[in-house]
Structures are given as C-alpha cells and as structure tokens.
PyMOL Python script that loads the backbone (N, CA, C, O; Angstrom):
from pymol import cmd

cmd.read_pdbstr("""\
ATOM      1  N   UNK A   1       4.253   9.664  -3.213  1.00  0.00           N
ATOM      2  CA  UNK A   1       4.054   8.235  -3.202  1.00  0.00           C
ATOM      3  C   UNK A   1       5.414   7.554  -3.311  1.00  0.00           C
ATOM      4  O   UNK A   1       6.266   7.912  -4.124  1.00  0.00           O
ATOM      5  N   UNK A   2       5.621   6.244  -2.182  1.00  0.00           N
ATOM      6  CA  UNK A   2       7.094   5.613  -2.477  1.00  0.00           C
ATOM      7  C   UNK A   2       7.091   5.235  -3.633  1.00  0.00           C
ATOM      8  O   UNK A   2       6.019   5.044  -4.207  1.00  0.00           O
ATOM      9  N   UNK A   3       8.416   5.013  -4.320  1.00  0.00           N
ATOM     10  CA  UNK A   3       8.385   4.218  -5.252  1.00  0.00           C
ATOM     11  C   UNK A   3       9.044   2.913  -5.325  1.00  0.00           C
ATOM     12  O   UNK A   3       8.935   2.190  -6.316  1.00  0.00           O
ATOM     13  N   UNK A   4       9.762   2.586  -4.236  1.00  0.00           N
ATOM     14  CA  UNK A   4      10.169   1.404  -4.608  1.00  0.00           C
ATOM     15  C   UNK A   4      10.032   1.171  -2.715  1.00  0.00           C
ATOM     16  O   UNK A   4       9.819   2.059  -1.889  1.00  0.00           O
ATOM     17  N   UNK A   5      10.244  -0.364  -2.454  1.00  0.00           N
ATOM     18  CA  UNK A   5       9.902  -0.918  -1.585  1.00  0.00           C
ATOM     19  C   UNK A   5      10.741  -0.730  -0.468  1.00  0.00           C
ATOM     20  O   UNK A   5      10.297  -0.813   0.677  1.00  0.00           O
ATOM     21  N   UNK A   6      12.017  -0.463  -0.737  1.00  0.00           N
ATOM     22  CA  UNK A   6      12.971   0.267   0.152  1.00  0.00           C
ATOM     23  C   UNK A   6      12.664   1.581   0.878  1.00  0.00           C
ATOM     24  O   UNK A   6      13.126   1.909   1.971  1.00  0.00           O
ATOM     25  N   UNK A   7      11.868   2.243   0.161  1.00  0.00           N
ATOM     26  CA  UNK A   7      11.074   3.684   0.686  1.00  0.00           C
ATOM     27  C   UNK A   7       9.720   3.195   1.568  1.00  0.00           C
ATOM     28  O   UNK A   7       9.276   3.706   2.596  1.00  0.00           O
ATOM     29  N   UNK A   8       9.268   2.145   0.890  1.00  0.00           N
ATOM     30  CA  UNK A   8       8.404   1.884   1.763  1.00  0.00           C
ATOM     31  C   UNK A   8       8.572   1.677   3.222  1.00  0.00           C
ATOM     32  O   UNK A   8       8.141   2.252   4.222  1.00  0.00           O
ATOM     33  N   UNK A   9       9.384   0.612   2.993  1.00  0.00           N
ATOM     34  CA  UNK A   9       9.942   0.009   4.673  1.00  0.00           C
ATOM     35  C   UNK A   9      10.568   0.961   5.717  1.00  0.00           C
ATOM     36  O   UNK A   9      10.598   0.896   6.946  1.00  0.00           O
ATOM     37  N   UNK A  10      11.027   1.810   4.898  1.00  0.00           N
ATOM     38  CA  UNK A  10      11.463   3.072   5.825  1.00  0.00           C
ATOM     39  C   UNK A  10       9.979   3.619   6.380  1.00  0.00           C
ATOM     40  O   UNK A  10      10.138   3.870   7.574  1.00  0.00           O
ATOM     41  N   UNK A  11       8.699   3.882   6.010  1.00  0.00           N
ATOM     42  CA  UNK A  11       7.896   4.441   6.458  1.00  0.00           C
ATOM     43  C   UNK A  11       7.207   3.902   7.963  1.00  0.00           C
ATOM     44  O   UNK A  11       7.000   2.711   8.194  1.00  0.00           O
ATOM     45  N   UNK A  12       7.047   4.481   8.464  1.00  0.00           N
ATOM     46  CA  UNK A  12       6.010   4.281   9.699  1.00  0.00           C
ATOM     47  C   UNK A  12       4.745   3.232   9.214  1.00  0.00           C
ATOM     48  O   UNK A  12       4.742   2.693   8.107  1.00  0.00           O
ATOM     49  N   UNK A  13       3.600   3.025  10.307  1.00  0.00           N
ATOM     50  CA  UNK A  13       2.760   2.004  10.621  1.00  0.00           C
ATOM     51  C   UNK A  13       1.887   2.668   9.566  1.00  0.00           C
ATOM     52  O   UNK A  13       1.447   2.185   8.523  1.00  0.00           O
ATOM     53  N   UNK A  14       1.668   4.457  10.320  1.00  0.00           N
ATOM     54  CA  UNK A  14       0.540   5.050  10.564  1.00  0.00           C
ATOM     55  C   UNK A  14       0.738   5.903   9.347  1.00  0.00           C
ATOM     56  O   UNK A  14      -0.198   6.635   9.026  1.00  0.00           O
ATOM     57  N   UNK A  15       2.038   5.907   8.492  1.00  0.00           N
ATOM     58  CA  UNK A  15       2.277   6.738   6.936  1.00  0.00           C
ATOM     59  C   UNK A  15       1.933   5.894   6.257  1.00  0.00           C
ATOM     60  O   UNK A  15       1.363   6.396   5.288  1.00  0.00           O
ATOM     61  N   UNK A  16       1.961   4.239   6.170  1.00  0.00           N
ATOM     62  CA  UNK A  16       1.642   3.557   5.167  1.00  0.00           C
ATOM     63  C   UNK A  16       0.178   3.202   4.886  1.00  0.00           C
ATOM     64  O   UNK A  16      -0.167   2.711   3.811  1.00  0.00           O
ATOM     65  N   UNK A  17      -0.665   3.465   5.882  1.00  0.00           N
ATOM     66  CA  UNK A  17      -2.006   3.188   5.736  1.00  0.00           C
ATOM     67  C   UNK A  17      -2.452   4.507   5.589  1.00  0.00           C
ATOM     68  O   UNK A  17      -3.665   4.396   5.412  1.00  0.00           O
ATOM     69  N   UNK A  18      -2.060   6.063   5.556  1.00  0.00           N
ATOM     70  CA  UNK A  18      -2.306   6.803   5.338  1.00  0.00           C
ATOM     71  C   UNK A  18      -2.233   7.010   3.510  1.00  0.00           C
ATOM     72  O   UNK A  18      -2.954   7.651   2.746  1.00  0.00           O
ATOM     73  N   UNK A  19      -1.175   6.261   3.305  1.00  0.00           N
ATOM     74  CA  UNK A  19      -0.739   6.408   1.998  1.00  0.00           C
ATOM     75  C   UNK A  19      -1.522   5.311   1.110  1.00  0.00           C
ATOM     76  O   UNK A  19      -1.694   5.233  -0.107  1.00  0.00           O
ATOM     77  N   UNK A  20      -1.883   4.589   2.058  1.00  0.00           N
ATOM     78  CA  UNK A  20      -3.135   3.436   1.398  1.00  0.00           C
ATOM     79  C   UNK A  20      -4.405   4.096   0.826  1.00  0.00           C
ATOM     80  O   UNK A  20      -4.998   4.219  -0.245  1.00  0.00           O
ATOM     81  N   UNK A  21      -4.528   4.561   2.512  1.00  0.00           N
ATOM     82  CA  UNK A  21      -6.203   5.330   1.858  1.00  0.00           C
ATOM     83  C   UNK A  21      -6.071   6.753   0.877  1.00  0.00           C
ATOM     84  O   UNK A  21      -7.012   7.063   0.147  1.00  0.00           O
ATOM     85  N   UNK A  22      -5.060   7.420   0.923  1.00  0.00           N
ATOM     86  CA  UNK A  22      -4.741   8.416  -0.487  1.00  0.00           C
ATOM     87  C   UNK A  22      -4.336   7.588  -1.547  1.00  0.00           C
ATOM     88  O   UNK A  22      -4.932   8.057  -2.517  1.00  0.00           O
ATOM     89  N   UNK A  23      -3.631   6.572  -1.950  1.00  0.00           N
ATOM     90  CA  UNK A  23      -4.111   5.779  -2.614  1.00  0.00           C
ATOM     91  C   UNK A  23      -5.496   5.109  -3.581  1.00  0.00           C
ATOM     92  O   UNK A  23      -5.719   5.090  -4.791  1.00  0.00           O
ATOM     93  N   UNK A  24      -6.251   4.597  -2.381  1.00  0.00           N
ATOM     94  CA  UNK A  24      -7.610   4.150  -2.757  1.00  0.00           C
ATOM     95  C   UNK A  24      -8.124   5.359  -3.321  1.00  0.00           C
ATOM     96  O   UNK A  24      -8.569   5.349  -4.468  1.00  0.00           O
ATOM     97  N   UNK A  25      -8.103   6.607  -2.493  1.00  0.00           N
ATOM     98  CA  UNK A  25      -9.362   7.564  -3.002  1.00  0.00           C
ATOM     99  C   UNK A  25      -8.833   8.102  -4.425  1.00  0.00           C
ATOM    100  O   UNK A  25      -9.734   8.425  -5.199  1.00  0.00           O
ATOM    101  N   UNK A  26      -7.414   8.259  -4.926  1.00  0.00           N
ATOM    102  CA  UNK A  26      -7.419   8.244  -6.315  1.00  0.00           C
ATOM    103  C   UNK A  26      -7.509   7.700  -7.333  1.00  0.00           C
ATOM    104  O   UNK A  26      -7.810   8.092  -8.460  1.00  0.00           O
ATOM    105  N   UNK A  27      -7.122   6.348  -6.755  1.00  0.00           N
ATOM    106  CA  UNK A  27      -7.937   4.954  -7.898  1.00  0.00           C
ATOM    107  C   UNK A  27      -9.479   5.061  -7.709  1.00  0.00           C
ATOM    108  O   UNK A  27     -10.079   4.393  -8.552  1.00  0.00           O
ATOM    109  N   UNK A  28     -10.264   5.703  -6.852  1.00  0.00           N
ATOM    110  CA  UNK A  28     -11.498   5.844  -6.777  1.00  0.00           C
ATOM    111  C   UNK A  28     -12.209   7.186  -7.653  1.00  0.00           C
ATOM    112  O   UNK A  28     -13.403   7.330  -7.914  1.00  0.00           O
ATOM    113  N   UNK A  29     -10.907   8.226  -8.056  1.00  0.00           N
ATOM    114  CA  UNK A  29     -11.534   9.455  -9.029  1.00  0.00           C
ATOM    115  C   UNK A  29     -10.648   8.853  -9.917  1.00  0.00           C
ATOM    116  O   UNK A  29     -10.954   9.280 -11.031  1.00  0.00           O
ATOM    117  N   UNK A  30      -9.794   8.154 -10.000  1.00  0.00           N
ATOM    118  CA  UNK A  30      -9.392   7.418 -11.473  1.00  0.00           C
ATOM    119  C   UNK A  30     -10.215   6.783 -12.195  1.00  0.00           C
ATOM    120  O   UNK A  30     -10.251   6.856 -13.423  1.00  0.00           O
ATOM    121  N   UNK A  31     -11.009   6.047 -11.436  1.00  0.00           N
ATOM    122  CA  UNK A  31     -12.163   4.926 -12.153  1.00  0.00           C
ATOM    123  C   UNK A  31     -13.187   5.792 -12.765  1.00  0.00           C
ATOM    124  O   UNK A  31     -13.804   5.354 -13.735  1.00  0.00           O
ATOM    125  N   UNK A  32     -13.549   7.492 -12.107  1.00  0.00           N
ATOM    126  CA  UNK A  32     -14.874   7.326 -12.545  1.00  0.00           C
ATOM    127  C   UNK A  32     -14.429   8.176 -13.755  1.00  0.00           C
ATOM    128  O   UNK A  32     -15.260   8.280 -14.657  1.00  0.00           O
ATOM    129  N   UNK A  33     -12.914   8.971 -13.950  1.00  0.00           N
ATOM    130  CA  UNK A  33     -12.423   9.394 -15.078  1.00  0.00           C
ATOM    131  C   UNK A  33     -12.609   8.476 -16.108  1.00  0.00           C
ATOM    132  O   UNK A  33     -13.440   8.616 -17.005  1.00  0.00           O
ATOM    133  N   UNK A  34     -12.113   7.868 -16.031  1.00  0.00           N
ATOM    134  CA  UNK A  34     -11.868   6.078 -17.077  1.00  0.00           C
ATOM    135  C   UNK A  34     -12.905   6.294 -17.310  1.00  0.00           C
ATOM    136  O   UNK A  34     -13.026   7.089 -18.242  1.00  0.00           O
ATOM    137  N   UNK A  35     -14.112   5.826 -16.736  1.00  0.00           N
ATOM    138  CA  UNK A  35     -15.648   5.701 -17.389  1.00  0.00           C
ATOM    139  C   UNK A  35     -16.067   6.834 -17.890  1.00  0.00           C
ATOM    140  O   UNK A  35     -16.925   6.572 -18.734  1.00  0.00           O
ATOM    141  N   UNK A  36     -15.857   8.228 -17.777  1.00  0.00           N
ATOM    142  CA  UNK A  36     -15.929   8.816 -18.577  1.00  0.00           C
ATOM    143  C   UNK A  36     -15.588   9.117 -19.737  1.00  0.00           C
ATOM    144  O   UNK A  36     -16.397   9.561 -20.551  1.00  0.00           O
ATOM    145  N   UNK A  37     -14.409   8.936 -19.982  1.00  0.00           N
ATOM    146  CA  UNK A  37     -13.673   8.587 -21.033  1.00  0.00           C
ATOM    147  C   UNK A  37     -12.494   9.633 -20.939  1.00  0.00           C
ATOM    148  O   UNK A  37     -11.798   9.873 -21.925  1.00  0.00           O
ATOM    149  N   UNK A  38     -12.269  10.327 -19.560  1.00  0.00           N
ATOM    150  CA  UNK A  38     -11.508  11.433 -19.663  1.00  0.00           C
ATOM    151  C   UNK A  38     -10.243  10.659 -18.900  1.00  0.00           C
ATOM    152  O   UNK A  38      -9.391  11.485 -18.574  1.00  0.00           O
ATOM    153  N   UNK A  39     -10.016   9.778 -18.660  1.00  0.00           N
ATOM    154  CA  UNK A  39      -8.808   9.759 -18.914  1.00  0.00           C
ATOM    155  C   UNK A  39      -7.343   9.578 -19.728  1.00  0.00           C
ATOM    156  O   UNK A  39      -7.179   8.922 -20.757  1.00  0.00           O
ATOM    157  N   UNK A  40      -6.329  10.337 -18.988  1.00  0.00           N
ATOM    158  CA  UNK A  40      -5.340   9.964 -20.105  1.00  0.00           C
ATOM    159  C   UNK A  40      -4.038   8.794 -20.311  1.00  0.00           C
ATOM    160  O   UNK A  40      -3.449   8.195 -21.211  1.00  0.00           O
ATOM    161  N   UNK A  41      -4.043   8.877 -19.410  1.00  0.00           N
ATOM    162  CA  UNK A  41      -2.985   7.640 -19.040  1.00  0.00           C
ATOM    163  C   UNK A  41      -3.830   6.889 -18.072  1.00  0.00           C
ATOM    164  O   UNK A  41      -4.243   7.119 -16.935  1.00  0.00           O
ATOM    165  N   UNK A  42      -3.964   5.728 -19.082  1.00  0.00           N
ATOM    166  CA  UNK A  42      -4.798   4.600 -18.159  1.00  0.00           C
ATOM    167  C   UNK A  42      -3.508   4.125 -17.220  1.00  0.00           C
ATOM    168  O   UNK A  42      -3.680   3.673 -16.088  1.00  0.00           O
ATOM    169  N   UNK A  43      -2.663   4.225 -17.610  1.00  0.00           N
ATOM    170  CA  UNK A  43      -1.891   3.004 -16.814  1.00  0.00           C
ATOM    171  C   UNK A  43      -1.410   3.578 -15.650  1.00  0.00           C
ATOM    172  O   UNK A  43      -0.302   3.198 -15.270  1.00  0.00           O
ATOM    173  N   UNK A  44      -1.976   4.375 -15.028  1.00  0.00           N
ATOM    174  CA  UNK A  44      -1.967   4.755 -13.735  1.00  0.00           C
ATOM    175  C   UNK A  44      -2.886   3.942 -12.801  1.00  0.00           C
ATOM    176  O   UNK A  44      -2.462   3.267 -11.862  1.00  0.00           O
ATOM    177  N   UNK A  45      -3.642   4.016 -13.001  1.00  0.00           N
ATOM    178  CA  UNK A  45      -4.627   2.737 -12.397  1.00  0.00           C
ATOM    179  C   UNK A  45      -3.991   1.734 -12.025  1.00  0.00           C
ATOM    180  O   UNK A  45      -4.024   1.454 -10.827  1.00  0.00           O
ATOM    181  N   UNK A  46      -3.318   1.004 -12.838  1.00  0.00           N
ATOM    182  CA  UNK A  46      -2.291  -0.050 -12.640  1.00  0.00           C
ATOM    183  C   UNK A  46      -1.266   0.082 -11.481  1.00  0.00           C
ATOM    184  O   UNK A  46      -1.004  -0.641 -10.520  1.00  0.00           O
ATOM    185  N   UNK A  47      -0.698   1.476 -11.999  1.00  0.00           N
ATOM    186  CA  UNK A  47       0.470   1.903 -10.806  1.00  0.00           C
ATOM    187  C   UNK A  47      -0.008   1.793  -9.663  1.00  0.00           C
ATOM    188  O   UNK A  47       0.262   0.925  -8.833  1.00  0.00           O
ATOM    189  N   UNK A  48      -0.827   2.774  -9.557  1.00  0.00           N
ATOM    190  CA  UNK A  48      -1.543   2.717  -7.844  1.00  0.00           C
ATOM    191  C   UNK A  48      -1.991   1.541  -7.628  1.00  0.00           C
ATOM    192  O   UNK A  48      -1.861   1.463  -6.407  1.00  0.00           O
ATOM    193  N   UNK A  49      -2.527   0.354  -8.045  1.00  0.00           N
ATOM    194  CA  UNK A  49      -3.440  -0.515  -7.757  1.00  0.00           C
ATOM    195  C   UNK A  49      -1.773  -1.451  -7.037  1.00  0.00           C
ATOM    196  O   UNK A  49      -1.585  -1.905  -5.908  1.00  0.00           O
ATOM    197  N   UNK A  50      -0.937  -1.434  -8.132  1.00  0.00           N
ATOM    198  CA  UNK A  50       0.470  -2.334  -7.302  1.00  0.00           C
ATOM    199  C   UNK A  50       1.111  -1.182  -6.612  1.00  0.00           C
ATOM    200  O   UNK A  50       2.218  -1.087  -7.141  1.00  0.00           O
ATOM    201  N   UNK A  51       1.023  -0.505  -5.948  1.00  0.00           N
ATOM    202  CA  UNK A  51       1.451   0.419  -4.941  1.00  0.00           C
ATOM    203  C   UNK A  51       0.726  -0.039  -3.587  1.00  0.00           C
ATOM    204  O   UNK A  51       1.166  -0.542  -2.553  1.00  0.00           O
ATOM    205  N   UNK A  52      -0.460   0.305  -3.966  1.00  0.00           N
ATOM    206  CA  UNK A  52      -1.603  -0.688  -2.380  1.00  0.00           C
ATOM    207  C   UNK A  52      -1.187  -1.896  -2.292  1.00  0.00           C
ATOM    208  O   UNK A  52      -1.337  -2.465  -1.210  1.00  0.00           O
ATOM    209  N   UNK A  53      -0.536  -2.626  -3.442  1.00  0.00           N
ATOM    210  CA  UNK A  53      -0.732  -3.817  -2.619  1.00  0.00           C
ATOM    211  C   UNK A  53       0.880  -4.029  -1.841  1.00  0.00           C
ATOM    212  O   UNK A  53       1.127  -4.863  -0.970  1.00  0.00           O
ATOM    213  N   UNK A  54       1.697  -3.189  -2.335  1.00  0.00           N
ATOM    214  CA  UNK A  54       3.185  -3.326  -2.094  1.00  0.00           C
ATOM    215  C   UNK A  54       3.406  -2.836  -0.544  1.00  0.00           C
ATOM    216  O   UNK A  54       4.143  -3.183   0.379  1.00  0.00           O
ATOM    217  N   UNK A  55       2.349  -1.813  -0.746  1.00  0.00           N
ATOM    218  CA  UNK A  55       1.997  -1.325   0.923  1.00  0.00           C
ATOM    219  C   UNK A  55       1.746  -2.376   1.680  1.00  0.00           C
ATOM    220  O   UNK A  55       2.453  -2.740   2.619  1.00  0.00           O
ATOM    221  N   UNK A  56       0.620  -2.961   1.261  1.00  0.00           N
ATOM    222  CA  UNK A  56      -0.466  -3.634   2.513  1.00  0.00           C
ATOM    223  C   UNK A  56       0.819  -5.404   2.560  1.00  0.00           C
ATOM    224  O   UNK A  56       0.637  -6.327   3.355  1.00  0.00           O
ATOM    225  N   UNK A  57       1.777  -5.372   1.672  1.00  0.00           N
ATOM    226  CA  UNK A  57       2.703  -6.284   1.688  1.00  0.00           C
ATOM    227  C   UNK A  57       3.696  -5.997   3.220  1.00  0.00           C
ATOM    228  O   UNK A  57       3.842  -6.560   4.305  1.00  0.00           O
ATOM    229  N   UNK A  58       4.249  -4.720   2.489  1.00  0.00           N
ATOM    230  CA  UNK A  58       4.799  -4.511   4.065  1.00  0.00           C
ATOM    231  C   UNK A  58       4.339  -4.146   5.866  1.00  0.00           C
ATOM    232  O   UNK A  58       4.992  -3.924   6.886  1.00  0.00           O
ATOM    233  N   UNK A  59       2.931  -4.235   5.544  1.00  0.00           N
ATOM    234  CA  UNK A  59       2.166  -3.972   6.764  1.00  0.00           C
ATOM    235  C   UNK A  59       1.704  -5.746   7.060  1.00  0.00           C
ATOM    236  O   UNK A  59       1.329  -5.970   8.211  1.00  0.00           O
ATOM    237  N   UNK A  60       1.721  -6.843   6.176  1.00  0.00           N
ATOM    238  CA  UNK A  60       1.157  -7.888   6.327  1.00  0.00           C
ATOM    239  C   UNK A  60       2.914  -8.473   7.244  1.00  0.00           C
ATOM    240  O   UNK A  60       2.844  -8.929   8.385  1.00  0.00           O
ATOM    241  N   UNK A  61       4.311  -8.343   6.514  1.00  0.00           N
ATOM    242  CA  UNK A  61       5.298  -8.531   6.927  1.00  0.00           C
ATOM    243  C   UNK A  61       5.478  -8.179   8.209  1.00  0.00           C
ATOM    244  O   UNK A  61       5.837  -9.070   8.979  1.00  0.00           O
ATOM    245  N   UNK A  62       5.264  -6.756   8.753  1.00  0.00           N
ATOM    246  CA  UNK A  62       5.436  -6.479  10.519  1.00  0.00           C
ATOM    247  C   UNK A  62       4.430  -7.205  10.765  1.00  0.00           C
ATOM    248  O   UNK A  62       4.872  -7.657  11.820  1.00  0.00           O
ATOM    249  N   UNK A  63       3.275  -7.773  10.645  1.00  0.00           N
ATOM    250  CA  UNK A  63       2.492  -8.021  11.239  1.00  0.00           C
ATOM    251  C   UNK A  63       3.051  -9.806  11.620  1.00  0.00           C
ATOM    252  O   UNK A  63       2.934 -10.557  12.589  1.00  0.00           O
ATOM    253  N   UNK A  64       3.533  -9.874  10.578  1.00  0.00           N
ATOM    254  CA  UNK A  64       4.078 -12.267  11.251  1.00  0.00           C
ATOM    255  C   UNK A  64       5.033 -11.590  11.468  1.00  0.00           C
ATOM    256  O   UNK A  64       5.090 -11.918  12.654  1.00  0.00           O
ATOM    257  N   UNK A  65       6.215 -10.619  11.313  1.00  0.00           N
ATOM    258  CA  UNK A  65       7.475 -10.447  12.145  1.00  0.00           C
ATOM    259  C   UNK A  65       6.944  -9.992  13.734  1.00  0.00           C
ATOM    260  O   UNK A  65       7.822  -9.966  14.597  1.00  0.00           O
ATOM    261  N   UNK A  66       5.754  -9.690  14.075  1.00  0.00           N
ATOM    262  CA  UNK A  66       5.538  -9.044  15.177  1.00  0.00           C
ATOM    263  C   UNK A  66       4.742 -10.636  16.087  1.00  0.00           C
ATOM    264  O   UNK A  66       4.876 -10.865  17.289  1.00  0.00           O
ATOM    265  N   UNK A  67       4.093 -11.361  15.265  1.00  0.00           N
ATOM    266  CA  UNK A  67       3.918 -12.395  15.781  1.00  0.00           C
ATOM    267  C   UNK A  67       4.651 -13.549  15.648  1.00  0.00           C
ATOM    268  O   UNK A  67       3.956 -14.564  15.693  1.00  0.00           O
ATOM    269  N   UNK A  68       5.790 -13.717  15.503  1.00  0.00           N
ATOM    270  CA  UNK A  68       6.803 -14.670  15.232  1.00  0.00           C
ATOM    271  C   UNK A  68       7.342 -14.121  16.445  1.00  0.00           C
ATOM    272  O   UNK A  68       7.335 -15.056  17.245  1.00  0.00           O
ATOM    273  N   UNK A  69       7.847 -13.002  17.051  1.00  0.00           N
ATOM    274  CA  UNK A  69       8.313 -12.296  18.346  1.00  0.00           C
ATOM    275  C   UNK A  69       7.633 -12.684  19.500  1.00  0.00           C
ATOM    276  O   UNK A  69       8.142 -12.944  20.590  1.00  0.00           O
ATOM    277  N   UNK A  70       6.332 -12.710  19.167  1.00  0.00           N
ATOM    278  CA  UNK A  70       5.977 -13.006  20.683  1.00  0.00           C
ATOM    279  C   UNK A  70       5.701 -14.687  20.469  1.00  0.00           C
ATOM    280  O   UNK A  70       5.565 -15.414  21.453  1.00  0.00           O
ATOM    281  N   UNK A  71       5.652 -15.083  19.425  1.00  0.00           N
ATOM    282  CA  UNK A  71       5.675 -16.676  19.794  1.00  0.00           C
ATOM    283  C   UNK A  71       7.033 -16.942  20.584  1.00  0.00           C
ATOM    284  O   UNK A  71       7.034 -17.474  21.694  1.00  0.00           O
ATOM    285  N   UNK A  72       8.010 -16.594  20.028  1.00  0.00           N
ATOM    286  CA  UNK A  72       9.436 -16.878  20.807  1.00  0.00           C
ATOM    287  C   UNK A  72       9.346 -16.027  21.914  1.00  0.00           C
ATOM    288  O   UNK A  72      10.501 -16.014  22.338  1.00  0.00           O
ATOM    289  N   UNK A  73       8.799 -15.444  22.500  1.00  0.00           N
ATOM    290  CA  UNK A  73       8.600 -14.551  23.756  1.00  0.00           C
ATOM    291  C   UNK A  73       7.804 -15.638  24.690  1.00  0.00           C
ATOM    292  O   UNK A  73       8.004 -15.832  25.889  1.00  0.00           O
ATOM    293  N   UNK A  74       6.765 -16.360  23.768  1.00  0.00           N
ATOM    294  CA  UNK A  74       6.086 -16.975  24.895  1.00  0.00           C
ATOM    295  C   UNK A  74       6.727 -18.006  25.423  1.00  0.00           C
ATOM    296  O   UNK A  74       6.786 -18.271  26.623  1.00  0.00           O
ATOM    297  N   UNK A  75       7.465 -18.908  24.080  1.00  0.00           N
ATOM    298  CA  UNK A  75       7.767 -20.423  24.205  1.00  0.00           C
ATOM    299  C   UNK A  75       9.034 -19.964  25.338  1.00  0.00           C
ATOM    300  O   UNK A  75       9.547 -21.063  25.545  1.00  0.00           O
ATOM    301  N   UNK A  76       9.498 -19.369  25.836  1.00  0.00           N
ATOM    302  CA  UNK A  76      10.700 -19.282  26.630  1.00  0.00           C
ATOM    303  C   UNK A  76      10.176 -19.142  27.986  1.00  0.00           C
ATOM    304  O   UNK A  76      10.949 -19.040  28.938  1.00  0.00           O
TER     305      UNK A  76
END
""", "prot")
cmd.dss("prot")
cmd.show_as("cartoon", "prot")
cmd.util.cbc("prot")
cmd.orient("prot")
C-alpha cells in the first residue's frame, strides 16, 4: 500500500483502483473483526479508510486535468 501521495501519483490508472478495491475488501474483514471484538489495532480502519480516499483524490485530479485538456483542445 502507498504511503504517501507522491507514491501514489507515480501509480498507473488501473494500480490505483486495483489498490482501491484491495483496500475496500480489507476495511470490509476489518469491520467484521471490530464487531467481533477481535480486533487489535483499531486504528487501521482509519488508515485504510484515508488511503481510499487519497486514492480516489488522485483519480478525481486526472480526471478535471484530463477534462481541462480537451476543453482547451476544443476552444482552439
């Protein structure tokens, strides 16, 4: 998992949404640990939960840098 946002941006389209959904599915056996009471370090939950979003930050960024491109592609 990246850890800082500089690692992120280095990643591909198709590594960061890969790393999303491995992401989700361990905050998804994190949660049902928690409710069991077996977990040990809650504050992982936390980590991953601002990891997805740091991701889906830099996938929201190409996405207006990619449409800011073709607006100036069109207006010309």
């Amino acid at each position: 998992m990246a850890g800082n946002m500089s690692e992120i941006r280095r990643m591909t389209d198709d590594e960061i949404r890969k790393a999303i959904d491995d992401a989700k599915r361990e905050l998804f056996n994190l949660r049902f640990q928690w409710s069991s009471g077996q977990l040990e370090d809650s504050t992982r939950m936390r980590k991953i939960r601002k990891n997805i979003a740091r991701y889906l930050t830099v996938l929201r960024e190409r996405e207006l840098a990619a449409a800011v491109v073709q607006e100036e592609s069109n207006a010309e």
